[in-house]
C-alpha positions in Angstrom: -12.4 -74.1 77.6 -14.8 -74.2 75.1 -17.8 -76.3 74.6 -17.0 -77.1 70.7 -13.3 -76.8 68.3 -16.7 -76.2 65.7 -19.9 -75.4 66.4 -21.7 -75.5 62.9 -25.1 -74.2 62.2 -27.3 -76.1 59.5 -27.2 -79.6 58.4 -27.3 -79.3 54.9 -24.9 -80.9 52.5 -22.9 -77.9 53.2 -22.8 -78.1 57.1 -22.6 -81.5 57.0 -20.1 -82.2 55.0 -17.7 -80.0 56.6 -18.7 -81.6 60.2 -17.5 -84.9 58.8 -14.3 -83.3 58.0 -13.3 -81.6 60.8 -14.5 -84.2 63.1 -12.2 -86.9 61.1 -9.6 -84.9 62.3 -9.9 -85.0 65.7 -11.6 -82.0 66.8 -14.6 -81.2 69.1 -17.6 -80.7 66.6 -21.3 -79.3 67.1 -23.7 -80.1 64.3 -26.9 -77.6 65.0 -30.2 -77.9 62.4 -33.8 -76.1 63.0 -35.1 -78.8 61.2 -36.5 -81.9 63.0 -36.1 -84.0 60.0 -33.1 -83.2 57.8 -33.7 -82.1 54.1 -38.2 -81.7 54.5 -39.4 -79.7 53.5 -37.9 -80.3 49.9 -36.3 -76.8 48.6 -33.9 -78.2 45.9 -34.1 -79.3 42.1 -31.7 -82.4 43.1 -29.6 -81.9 40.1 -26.5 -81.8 40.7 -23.0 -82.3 38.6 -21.4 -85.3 38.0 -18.0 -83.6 39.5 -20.0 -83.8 42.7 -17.8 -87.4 43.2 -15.0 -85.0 42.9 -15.5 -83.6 46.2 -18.1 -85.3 48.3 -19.4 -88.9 48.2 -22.7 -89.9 46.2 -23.4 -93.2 46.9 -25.4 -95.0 43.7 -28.2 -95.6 46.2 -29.8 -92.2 46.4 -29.0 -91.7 42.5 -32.7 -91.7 40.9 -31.6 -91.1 37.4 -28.9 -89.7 34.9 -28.8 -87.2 32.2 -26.6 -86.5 29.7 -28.0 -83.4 27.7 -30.7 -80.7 27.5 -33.7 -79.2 25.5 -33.1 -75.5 25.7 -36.5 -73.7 24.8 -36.4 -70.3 23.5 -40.0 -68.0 24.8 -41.8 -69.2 21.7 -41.2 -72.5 21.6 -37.8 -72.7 19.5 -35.7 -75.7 20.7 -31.6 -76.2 21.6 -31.2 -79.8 21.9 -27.0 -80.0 23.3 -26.2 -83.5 24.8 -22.8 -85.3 26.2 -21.7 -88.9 25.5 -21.7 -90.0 28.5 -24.0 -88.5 32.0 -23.4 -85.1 33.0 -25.5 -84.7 36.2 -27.4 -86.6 38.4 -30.9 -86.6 39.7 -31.1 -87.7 43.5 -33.4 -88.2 46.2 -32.1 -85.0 47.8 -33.7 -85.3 51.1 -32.4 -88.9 51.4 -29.0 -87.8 50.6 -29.1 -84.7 53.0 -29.6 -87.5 56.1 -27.1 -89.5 54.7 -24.7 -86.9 55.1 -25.5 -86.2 58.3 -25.5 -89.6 59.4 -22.1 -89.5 57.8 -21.0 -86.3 60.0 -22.5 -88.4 63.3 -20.6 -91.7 62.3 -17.2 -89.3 62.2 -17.8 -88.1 65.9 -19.7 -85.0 65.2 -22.6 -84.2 67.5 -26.0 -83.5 66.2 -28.7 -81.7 67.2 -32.4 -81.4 65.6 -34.8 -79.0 66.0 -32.9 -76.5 67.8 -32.2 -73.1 65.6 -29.1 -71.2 66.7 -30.9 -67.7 67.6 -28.2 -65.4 68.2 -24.7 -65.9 68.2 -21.6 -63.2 68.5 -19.0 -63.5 66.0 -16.4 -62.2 67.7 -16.4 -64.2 70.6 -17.8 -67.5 69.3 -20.7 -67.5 71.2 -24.1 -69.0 70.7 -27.7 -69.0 72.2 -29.6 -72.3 71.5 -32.8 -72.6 73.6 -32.1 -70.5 76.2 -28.5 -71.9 77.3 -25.1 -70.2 76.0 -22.4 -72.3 73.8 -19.1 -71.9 72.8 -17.0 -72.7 70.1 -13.4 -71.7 68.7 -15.0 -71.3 65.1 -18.3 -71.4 63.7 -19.9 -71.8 60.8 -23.0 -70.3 59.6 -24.2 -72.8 57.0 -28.0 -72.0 57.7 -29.0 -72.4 54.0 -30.8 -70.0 51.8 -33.1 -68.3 54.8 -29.5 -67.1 55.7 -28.7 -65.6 52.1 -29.0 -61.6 52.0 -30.9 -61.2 49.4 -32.4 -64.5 47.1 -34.9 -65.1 44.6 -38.5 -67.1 45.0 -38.5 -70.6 43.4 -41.1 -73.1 43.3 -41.3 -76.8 41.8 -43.8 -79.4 41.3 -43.1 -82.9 40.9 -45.5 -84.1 38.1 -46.6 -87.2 36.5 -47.2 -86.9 32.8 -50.2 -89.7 31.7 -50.2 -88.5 28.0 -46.4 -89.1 27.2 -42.8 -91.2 28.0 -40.3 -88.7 28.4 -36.5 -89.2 27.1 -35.0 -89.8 30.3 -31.4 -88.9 29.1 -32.4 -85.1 29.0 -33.7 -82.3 31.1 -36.1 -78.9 30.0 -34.7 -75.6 30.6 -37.2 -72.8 28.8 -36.2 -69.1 29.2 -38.7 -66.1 29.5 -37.5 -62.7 30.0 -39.7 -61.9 32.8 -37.9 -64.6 34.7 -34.3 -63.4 34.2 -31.5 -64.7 35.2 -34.3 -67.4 36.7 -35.8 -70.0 34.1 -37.9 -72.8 34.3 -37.2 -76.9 34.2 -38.5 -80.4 34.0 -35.9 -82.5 35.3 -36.9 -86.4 34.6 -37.4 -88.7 37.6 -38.5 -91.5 35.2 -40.3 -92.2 31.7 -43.4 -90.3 33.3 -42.6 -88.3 37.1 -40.3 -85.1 36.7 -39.4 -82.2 39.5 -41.3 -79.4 37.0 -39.6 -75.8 38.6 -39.6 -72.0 38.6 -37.4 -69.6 39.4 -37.2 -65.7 39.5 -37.6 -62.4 40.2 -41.6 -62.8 40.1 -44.2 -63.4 42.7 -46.5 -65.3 40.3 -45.0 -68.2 39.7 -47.3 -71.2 39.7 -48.8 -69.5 36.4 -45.4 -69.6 35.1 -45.3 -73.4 36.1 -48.7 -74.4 34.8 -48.1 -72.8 31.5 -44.5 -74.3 31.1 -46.5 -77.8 31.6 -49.7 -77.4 29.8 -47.1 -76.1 26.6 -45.4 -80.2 27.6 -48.8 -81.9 28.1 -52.4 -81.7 28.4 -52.3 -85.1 30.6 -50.9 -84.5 33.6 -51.2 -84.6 37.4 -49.3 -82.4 40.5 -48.3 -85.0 43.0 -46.4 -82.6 45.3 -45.8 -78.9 45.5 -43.0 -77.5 47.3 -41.5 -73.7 47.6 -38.3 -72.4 48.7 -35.6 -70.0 47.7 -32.2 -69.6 45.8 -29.7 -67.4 46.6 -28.4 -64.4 44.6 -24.2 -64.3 44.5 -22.5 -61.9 45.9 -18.7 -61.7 44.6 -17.8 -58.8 47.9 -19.8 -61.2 50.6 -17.2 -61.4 53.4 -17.3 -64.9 54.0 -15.3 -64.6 56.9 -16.2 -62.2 60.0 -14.2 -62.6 63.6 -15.0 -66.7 64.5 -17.4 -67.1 62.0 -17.1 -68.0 58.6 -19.9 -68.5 56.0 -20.5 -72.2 53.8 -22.5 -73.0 50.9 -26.1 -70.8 50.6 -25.5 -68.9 53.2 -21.8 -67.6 51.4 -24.0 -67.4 48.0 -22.1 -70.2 46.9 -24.1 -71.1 44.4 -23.8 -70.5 40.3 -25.4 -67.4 38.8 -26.8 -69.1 36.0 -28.3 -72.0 37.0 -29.0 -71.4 40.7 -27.1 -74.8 41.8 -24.6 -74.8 44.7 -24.1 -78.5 46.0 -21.0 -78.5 44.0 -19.8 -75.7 44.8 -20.7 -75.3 48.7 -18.9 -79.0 49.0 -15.4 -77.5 47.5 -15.6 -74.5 50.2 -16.2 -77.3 52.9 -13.0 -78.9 51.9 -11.1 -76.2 51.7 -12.5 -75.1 55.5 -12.0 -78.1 56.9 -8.1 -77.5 55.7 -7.9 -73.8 57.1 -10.0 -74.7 60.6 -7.8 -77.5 61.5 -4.6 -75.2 60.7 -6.6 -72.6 62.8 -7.3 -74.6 65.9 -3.4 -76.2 65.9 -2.0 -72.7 65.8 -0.3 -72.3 62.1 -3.2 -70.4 60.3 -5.5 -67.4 60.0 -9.5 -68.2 59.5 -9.0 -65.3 56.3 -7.1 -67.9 54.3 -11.1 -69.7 53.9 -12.1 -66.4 52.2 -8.9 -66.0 50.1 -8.7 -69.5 48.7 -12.5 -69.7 48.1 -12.1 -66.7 46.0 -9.1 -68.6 44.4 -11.1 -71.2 43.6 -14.4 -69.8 42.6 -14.0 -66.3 41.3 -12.7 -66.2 37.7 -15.5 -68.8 37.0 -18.1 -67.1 39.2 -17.4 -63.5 37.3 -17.7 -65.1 34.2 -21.2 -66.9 35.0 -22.1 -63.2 36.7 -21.8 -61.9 32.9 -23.8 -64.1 31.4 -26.5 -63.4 34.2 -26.1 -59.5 33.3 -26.2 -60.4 29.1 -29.8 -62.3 29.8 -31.0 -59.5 32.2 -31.1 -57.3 28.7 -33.1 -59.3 26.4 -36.7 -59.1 25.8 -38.0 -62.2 24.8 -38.3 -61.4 21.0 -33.9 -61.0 21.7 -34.3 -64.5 22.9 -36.2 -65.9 20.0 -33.9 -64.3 17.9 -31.0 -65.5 19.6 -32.1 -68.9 19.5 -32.7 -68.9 15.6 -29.2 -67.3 15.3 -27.7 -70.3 17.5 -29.1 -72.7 14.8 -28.0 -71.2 12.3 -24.8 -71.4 13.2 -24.2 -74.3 14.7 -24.1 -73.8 18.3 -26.0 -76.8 19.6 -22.8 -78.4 18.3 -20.9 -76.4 20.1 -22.5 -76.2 23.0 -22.3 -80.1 23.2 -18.4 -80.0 22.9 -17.5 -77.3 25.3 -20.9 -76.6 27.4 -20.5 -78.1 31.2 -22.9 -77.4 34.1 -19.8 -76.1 36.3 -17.4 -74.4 34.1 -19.2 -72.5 31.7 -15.8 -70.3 31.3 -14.2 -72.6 28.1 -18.1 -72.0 26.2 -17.5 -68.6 26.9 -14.4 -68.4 25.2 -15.0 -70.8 22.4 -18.4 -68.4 21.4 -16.2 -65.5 21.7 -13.5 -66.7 20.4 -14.8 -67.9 17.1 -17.2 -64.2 17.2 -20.9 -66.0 17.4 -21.6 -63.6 20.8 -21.8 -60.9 19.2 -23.4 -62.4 15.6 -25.9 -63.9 17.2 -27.0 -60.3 19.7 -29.4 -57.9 18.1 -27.3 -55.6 16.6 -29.4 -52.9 18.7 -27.8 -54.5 22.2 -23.8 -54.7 20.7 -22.7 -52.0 22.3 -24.4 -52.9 26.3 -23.5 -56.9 25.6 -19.8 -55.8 24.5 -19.8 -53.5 27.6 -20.6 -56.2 30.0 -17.6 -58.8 28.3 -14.6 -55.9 27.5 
């Protein structure tokens, strides 16, 4: 007999989640996290969709504050502003929710233990190695977060208070810069004055990124925290399932090529998980069926944001400035507003394409690669 239906490494929202799901169901689960206090140090934006109520709970308690729109800024300063009627994503205390999660997973029957990294462990048999002793489980999970991802990109954020300045609340800063690409940078607003200020890309220098992105927003300011982390880079041919062990949220590079996020996205897999595990452990299904519904789910939409990475990865920031211009001209922050969403960026797509502003608004010199990458 084993010592676990699930032994799941990583407490994140992904881990978590999914240990609340298959222990509501009945089975035998074991909740592993390196960390001695879930969700320090801080490695997330803590934006995240409002479809996250879709497919994991959100309580309004660790919901700091709503936005409804963005102010895109081009390298040189030229501004998108694209908003919603109502919010579109929500800024949480992400370290608060991360333990309420887990609380949640406890609360359901799944056992939870801090502190203790998983330091080798045999897919095949299900077998684990956690401080010296052996484990076993009929399925795990590796849901070990970003420092699991095969291949990621630095980030870093600040969270800032701004002295000089209130800042509209209902919108967030997202300015490009060609050295960054398919990375950017943000100031997502905490209140009239504190934002999370961030950074990421394939660079090594990015607190000079940061502190010009915030000296270009004020010349009043002051860092109150600094924190550093990773985000990982998708990979459409990860095997997300291999013998016992199948792959959730960073660790899977379940996160969206353009922006970086993955709460979303990682909380959908769980569901679907928990679905296949439980048909797994009572007989009537194969542990493949994760990988082939995740790609159901996730892969048109994920293809399509992978295209858009490729696009940026081409201009120089004069393209961007000129493709910003172009966007004004003709009328795109209208369209962005009516069509744009944080999680299914596919209709914008279409609607730019269909109505030909992709390739009107592309330096004539780039038509050719840009209609490569979207034949």
């Amino acid at each position: 007999m084993t010592d676990y239906d699930v032994l799941i490494m990583g407490a994140g929202p992904a881990g978590s989640t999914l240990a609340r799901l298959t222990a509501t169901k009945g089975f035998r689960v074991g909740l592993f996290e390196r960390k001695k206090i879930i969700g320090l140090p801080l490695q997330c934006a803590g934006l995240v969709s409002h479809r996250i109520m879709e497919v994991n709970v959100l309580p309004d308690e660790f919901i700091l504050n709503s936005v409804r729109g963005a102010v895109l800024h081009s390298p040189s300063g030229i501004k998108l502003r694209v908003s919603k009627d109502r919010p579109e994503a929500h800024v949480i205390d992400r370290t608060a929710y991360d333990q309420h999660l887990a609380e949640l997973a406890m609360e359901a029957g799944a056992e939870l233990t801090k502190g203790t990294a998983v330091r080798d462990f045999n897919e095949k048999t299900g077998h684990v190695r956690v401080n010296g002793d052996e484990l076993s489980a009929d399925v795990l999970v590796d849901a070990r977060g970003q420092s699991a991802a095969p291949s990621r990109y630095p980030a870093r954020q600040y969270l800032v208070r701004f002295r000089d300045s209130e800042m509209d609340t209902d919108f967030v800063d997202l300015k490009v810069d060609s050295r960054l690409s398919p990375g950017f940078m943000w100031r997502i607003p905490i209140d009239e004055q504190t934002a999370r200020v961030g950074v990421f890309g394939p660079q090594q220098n990015l607190k000079e990124f940061l502190k010009g992105f915030i000296s270009d927003l004020s010349s009043d300011f002051e860092i109150l925290e600094s924190h550093h982390g990773f985000i990982p880079r998708p990979d459409l041919d990860l095997r997300l399932v291999r013998g016992r062990c199948i792959l959730l949220g960073d660790a899977a590079g379940q996160v969206k090529p353009t922006t970086g996020g993955g709460i979303v996205l990682a909380s959908r897999a769980a569901g679907v998980a928990a679905e296949v595990i439980q048909g797994v452990l009572e007989g009537d299904a194969d542990l493949k069926e994760y990988e082939d519904a995740c790609r159901k789910i996730h892969m048109s939409e994920m293809k399509n944001q992978m295209r858009v990475q490729r696009t940026f990865r081409l201009l120089s920031d004069k393209d961007l400035d000129h493709i910003f211009l172009k966007m004004k001209e003709y009328g795109a922050e209208d369209i962005i507003s009516e069509y744009g969403d944080m999680d299914r960026q596919t209709p914008l797509i279409r609607e730019f394409l269909k109505r030909g502003i992709l390739f009107r608004i592309i330096p004539s010199i780039l038509t050719s690669k840009v209609a490569g990458i979207w034949k």
